[in-house]
C-alpha positions in Angstrom: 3.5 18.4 8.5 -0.2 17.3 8.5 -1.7 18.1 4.3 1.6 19.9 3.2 2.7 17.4 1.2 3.8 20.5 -1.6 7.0 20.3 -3.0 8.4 23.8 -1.5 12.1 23.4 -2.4 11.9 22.2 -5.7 15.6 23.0 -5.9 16.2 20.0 -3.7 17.2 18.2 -7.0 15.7 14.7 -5.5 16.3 13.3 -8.8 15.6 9.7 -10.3 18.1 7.5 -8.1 20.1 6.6 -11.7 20.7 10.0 -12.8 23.7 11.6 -12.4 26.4 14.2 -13.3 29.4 12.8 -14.9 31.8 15.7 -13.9 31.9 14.6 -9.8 33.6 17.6 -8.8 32.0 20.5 -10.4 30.1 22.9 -7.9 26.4 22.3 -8.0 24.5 25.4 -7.1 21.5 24.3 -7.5 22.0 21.9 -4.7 21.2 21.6 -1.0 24.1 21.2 1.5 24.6 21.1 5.2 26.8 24.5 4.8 23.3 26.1 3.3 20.6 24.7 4.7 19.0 22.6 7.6 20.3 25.2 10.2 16.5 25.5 11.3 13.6 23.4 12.0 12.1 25.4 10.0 14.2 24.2 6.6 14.6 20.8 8.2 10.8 20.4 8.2 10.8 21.4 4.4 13.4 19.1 3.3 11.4 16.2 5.2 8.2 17.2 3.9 9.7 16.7 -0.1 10.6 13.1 1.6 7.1 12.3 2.3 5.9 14.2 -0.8 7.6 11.5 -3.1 6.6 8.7 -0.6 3.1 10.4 -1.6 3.8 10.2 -5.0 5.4 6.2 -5.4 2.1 4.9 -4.4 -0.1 6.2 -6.8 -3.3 4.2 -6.1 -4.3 3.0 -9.5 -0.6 1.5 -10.5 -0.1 -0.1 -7.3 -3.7 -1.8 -7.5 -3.4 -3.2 -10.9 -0.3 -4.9 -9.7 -1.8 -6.1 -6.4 -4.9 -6.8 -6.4 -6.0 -6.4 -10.4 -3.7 -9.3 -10.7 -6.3 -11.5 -8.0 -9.6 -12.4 -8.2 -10.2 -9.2 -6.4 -10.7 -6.6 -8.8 -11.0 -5.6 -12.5 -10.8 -2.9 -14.7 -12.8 -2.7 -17.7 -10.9 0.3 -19.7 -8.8 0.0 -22.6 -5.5 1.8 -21.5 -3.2 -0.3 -23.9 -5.0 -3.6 -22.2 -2.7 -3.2 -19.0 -5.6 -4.2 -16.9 -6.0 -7.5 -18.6 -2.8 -8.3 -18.5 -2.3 -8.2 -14.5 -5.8 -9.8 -14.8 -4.3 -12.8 -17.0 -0.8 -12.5 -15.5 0.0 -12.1 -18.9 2.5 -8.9 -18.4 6.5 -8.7 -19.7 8.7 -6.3 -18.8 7.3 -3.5 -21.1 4.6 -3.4 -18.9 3.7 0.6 -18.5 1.8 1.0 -14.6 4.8 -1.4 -13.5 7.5 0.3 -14.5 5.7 3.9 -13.1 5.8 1.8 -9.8 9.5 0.8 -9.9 10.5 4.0 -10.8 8.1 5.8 -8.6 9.9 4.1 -5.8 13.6 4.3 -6.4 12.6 8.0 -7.0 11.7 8.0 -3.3 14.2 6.4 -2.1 16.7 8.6 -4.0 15.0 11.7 -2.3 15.6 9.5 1.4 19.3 9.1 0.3 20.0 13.0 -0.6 18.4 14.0 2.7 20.4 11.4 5.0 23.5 12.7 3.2 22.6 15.8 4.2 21.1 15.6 7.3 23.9 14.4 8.3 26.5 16.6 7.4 24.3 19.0 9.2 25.0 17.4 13.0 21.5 18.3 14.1 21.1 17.2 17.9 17.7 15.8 16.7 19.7 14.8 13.2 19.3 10.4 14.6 15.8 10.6 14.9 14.9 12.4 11.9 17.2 10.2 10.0 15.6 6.9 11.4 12.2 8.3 10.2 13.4 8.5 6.7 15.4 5.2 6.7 11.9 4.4 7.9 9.9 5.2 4.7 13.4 3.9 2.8 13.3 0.5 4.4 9.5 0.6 3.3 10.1 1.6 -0.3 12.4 -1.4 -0.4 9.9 -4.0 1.2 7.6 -2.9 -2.2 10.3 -3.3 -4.3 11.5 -7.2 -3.0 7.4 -8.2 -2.7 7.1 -7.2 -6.0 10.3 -7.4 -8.1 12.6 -9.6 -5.9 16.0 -9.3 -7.1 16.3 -5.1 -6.8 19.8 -3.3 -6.4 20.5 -1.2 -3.1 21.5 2.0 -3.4 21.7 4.4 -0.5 23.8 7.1 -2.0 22.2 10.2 -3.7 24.6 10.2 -6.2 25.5 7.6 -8.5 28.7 6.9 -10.4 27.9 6.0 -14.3 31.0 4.0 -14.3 29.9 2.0 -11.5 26.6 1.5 -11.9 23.7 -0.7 -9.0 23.8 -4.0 -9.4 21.2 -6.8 -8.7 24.0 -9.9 -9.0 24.5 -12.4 -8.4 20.8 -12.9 -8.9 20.9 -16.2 -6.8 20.7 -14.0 -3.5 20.1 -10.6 -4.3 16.7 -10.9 -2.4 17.6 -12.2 0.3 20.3 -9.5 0.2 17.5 -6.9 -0.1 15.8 -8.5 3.3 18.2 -8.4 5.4 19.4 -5.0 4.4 15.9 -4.1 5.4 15.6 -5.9 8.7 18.8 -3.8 9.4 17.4 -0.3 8.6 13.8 -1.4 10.8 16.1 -2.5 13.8 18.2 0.8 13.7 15.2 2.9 13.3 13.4 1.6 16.3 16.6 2.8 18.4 16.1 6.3 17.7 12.5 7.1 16.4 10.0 8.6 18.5 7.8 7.0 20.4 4.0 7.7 19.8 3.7 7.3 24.0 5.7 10.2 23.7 4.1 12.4 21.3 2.0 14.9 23.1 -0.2 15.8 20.0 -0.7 13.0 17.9 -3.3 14.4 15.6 -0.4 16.7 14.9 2.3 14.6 14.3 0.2 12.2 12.0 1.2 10.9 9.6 4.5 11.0 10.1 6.5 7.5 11.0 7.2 6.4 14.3 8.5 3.5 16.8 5.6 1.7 16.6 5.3 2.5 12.9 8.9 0.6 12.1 8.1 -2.1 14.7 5.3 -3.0 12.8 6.7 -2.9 9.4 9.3 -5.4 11.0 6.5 -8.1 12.0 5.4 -7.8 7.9 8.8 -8.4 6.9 9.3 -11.4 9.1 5.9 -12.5 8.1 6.4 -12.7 4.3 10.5 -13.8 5.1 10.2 -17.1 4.1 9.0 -16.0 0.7 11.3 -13.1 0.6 15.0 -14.3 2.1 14.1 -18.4 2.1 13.7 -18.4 5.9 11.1 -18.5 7.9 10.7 -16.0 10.8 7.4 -17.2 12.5 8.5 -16.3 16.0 10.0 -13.3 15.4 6.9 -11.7 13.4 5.3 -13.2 16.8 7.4 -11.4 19.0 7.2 -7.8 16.7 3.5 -7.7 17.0 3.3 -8.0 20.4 6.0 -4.8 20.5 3.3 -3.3 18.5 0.4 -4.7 20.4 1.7 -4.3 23.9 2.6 -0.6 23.4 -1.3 0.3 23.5 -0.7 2.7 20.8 -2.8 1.5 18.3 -6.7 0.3 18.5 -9.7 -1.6 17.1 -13.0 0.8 16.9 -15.3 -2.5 18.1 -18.6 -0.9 17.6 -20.7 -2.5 14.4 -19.2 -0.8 11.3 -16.1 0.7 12.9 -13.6 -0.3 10.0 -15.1 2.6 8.4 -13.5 4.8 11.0 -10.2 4.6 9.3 -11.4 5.1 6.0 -13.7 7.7 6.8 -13.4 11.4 5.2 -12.0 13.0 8.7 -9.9 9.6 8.9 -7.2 12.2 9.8 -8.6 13.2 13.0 -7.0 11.2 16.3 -10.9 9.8 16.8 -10.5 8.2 13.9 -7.1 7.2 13.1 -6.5 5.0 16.2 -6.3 1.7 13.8 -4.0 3.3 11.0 -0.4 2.7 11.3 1.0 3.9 8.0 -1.2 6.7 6.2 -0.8 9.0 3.0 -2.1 12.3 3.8 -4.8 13.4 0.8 -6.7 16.2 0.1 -9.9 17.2 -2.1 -8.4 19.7 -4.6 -9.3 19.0 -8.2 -5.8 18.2 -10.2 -3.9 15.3 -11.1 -1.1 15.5 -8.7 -1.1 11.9 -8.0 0.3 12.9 -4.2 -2.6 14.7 -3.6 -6.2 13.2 -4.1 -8.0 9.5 -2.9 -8.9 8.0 -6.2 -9.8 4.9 -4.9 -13.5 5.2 -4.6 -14.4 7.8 -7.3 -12.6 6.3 -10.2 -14.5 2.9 -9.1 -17.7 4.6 -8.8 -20.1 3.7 -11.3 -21.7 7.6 -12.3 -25.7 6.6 -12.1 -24.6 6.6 -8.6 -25.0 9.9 -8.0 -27.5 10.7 -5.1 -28.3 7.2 -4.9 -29.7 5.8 -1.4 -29.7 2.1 -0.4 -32.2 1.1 2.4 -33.5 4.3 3.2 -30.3 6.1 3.8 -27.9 8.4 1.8 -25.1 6.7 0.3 -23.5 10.5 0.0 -21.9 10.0 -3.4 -22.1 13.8 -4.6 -19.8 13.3 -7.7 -19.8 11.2 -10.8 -17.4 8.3 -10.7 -15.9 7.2 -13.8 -17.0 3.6 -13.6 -14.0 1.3 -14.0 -12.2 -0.1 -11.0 -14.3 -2.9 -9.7 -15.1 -5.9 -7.6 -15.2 -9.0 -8.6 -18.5 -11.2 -7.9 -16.0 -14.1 -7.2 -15.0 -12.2 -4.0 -18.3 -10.1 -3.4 -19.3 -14.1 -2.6 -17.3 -14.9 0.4 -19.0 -12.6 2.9 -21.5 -13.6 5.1 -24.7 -11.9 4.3 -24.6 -10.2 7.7 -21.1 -9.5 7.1 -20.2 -5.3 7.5 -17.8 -5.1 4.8 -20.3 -6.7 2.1 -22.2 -3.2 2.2 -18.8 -1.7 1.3 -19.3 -3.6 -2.2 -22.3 -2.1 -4.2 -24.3 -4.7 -6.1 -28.2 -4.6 -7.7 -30.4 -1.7 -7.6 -30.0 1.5 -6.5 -32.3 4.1 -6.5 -32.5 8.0 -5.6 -34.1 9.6 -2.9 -37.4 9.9 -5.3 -37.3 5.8 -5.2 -36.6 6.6 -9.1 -33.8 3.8 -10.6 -30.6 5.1 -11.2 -28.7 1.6 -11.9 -29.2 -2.1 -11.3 -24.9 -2.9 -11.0 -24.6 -6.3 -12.3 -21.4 -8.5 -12.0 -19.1 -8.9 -15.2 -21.0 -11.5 -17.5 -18.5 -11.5 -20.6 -16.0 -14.5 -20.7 -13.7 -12.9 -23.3 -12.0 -10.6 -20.9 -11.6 -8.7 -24.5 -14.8 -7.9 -24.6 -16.6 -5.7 -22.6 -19.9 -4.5 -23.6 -22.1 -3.7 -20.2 -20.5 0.3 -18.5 -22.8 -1.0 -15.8 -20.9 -4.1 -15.0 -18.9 -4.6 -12.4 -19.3 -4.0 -8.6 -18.3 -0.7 -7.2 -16.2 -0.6 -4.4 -17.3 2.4 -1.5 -14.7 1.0 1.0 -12.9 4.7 1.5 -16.3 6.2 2.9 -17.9 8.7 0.0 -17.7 12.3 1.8 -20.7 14.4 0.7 -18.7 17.3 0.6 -16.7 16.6 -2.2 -18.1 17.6 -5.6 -14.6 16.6 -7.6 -13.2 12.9 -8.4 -10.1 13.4 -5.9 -11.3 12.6 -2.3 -9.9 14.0 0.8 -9.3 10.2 2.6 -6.4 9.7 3.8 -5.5 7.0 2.2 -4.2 3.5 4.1 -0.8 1.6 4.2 -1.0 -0.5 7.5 -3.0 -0.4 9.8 -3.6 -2.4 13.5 -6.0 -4.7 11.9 -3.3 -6.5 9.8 -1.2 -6.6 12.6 -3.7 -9.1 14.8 -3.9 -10.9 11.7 -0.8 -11.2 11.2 0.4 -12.5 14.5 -2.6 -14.9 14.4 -0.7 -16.6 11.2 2.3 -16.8 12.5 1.5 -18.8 15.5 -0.7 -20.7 13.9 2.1 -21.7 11.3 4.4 -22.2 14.7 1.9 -24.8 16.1 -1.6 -25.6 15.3 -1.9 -25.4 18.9 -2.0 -22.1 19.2 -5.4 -22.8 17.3 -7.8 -20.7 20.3 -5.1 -17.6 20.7 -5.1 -17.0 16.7 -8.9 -17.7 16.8 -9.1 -15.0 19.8 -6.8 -12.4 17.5 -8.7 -12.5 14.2 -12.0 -12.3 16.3 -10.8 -8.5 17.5 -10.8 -7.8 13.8 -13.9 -10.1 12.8 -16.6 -9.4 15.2 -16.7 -5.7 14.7 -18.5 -6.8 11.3 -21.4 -8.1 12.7 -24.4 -6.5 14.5 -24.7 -9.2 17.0 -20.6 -9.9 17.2 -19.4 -13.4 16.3 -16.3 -15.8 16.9 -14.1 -16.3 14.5 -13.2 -20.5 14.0 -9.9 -22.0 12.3 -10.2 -24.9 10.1 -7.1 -24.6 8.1 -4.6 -21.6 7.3 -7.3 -21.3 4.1 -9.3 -19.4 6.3 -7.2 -17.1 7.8 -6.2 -16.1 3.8 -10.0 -15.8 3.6 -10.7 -13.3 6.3 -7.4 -11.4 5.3 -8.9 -11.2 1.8 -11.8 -9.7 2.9 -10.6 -7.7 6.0 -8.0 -6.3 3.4 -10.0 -5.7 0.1 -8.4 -3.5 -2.5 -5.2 -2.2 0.5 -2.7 -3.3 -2.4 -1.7 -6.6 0.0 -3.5 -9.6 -1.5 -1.2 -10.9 -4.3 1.6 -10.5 -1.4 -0.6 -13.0 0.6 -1.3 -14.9 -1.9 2.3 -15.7 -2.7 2.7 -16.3 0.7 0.0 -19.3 1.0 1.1 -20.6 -2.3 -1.7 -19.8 -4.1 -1.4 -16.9 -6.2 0.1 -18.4 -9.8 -3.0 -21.0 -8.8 -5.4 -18.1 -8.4 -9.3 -18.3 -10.5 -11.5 -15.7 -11.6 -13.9 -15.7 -14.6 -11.0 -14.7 -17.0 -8.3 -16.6 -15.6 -8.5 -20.4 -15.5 -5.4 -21.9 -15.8 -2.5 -22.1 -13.5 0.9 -20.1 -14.1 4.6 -20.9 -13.6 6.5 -20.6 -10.6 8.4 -17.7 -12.1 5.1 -15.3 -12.2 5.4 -14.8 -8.3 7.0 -11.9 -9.0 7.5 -9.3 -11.6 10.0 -8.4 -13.9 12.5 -5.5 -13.9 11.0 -3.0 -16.6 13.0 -3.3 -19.6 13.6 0.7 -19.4 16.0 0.2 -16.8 17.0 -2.6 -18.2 18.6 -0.3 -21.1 19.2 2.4 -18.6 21.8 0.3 -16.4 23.5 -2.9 -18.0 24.5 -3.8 -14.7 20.9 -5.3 -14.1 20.0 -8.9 -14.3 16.5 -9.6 -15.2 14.4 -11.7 -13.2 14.2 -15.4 -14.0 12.4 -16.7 -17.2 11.6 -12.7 -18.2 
């Protein structure tokens, strides 16, 4: 399945989860059944390869990122675009909000193409038909976590058809998300019966990226991570206990060497060498369209263009294309890495110069405080965190891009049992320090004053992977949140998004969110 995410059956009709016929019983020819199709692996692989296709396709990086970390003191955008930037920047959106509602309905369109192939892949009675199903009530299961983090009260639907007279609800509103969790904890817990085990998998560079065990166990220990935000419960222990599934199955691992985060970002971050930290991974590829499943845009839409050919301390950056300058970092967070500290050379600041020692750009942080108004193109700190690939002469990179990876999964069991019991103070410290020493030449222990400083090293371990306003909420701290722009606190309500008014229109059954 490895780079074919290509829609090859587009008569698989995976259409927007609330579309429908009206006429129930009429004979659909244009549509997939068990009595036509999956008889071979053959057609089963192409009907799960439209699956991860629109999995590809829900998280388009630059929607996702103005949501999750635009909205932090992470990241900016300078362009225009109908000020949508700004907004997430101000946390100033409504529900007309255009890159929110592509993400919504991005995912439910996903999740609608999970639901037509469990109904039927089913119907089918495949001897392998469980574990192929758990994979895609895998990536459903996912598709829903998005959707709670970021919009709370969602409907379920796990049909592929819909009734317009009976229509997805989100009410009672009061418990719809904690509805939504445990729905989810469900689908992860039934997965991990039947999903393959990556101890099993003979050829792993093969089977990448495609879910597993160990991929469903640890999308488990995030949901009981964030649960107290998400169903009003905490689940310290039991995000404990499901990293350690994850941990003790010595599937995944740290490169420790200085530098080696940039193993899983890497161009060939595809390649088993490399791809022993990632967890969760969209497959990419460098062909020049705009097929948002099929490029990286995170670095080469954040690249400011003068970068071309630039060098920094004697050694070739390898940026071979023109970036289009917008997508940036903000000084705020360029400022709480050590100056020793790995990842700060992921963040391009100050002068660069070619291999001629000839100027190309001195990159200088935002200076305007009228977010209205900006004036500088050269403002604005690139972000080179997917490692540029001198090959590639286009803006769509060939890095595979990230969803989870082993990193977050240390971190993660480090907060929970350091929310159990301070302590647990030295194991926590010993967990992060896996993640943290790697950063430094001459490796260094990691210390825990307060939870503050795990959020810290998470927000700089995790830098533009679409989780910081998620951890943010978590600590309490994102309607709190400071940048240059932003400087006043919001309301409680702001924690989450609401539903887009489209669908709003679309299906009455909807409640919107609180206050929206």
């Amino acid at each position: 399945m490895k780079k074919t995410y290509i829609s090859i059956f587009v008569s698989l009709c995976f259409s927007i989860i609330f579309s429908a016929c009206t006429n129930l019983d009429e004979t659909l020819y244009d549509r997939i059944s068990a009595t036509n199709f999956y008889k071979t692996p053959e057609e089963v692989n192409a009907g799960l390869t439209d699956v991860y296709y629109r999995f590809n396709v829900a998280h388009n990086f630059l929607n996702q990122w103005q949501l999750q970390e635009c909205s932090t003191d992470h990241a900016m955008c300078p362009w225009g675009d109908g000020n949508v930037f700004k907004q997430a920047q101000l946390h100033t959106w409504d529900a007309t909000h255009g890159p929110m509602r592509e993400v919504y309905t991005n995912i439910f369109s996903c999740i609608a193409a999970c639901n037509s192939f469990i109904e039927t892949l089913k119907l089918a009675k495949l001897s392998n038909g469980p574990a192929i199903e758990a994979e895609v009530k895998t990536i459903r299961a996912y598709s829903y976590m998005e959707l709670i983090d970021l919009f709370g009260n969602v409907p379920i639907v796990t049909v592929a058809q819909i009734d317009p007279q009976n229509l997805p609800t989100n009410k009672p509103i009061v418990d719809q998300r904690k509805k939504v969790f445990e729905f989810i904890e469900a689908e992860l817990k039934d997965a991990i019966l039947n999903l393959v085990s990556l101890k099993d998998v003979a050829d792993k560079q093969g089977y990448y990226p495609r879910v597993a065990k160990e991929t469903a166990q640890s999308l488990l220990a995030k949901l009981y991570l964030n649960a107290e935000i998400w169903s009003g419960t905490a689940r310290w222990q039991d995000c404990a206990n499901a990293c350690d599934d994850v941990i003790n199955s010595d599937v995944y691992s740290l490169p420790t060497i200085y530098g080696g985060i940039w193993k899983a970002f890497a161009p060939d971050n595809e390649i088993a060498a490399n791809n022993k930290e990632i967890i969760l991974g969209l497959s990419k590829e460098n062909i020049a369209n705009w097929d948002p499943a099929t490029g990286n845009w995170i670095n080469t839409l954040s690249i400011h263009p003068e970068l071309k050919g630039a060098w920094r301390n004697g050694k070739n950056l390898n940026i071979t294309y023109a970036g289009w300058g917008g997508p940036s970092v903000l000084d705020e967070h360029f400022m709480i890495y050590d100056s020793l500290d790995f990842r700060r050379t992921l963040i391009l600041k100050g002068k660069f110069y070619d291999q001629n020692n000839k100027l190309l750009i001195d990159i200088k942080p935002y200076s305007n405080t009228d977010i209205f108004a900006f004036n500088n193109p050269k403002e604005g700190l690139s972000c080179i965190k997917y490692q540029p690939d001198p090959t590639v002469l286009t803006n769509f990179a060939r890095n595979d891009m990230i969803l989870l990876r082993y990193a977050d999964i240390l971190l993660s069991k480090a907060e929970a049992i350091y929310r159990l019991s301070p302590g647990n103070k030295s194991t926590a410290e010993a967990l992060i320090t896996q993640v943290y020493a790697r950063n430094f030449q001459i490796p260094r222990t990691f210390t825990i004053n307060s939870l503050d400083d795990i959020l810290q090293e998470r927000s700089r371990e995790f830098l533009w992977e679409n989780t910081y306003r998620t951890d943010l909420v978590r600590f309490g701290k994102f309607i709190t949140t400071r940048t240059k722009w932003k400087t006043t606190d919001d309301p409680a309500y702001r924690n989450i998004f609401p539903i887009p008014q489209s669908e709003m229109q679309t299906n009455p059954n909807l409640s919107q969110n609180p206050n929206y």
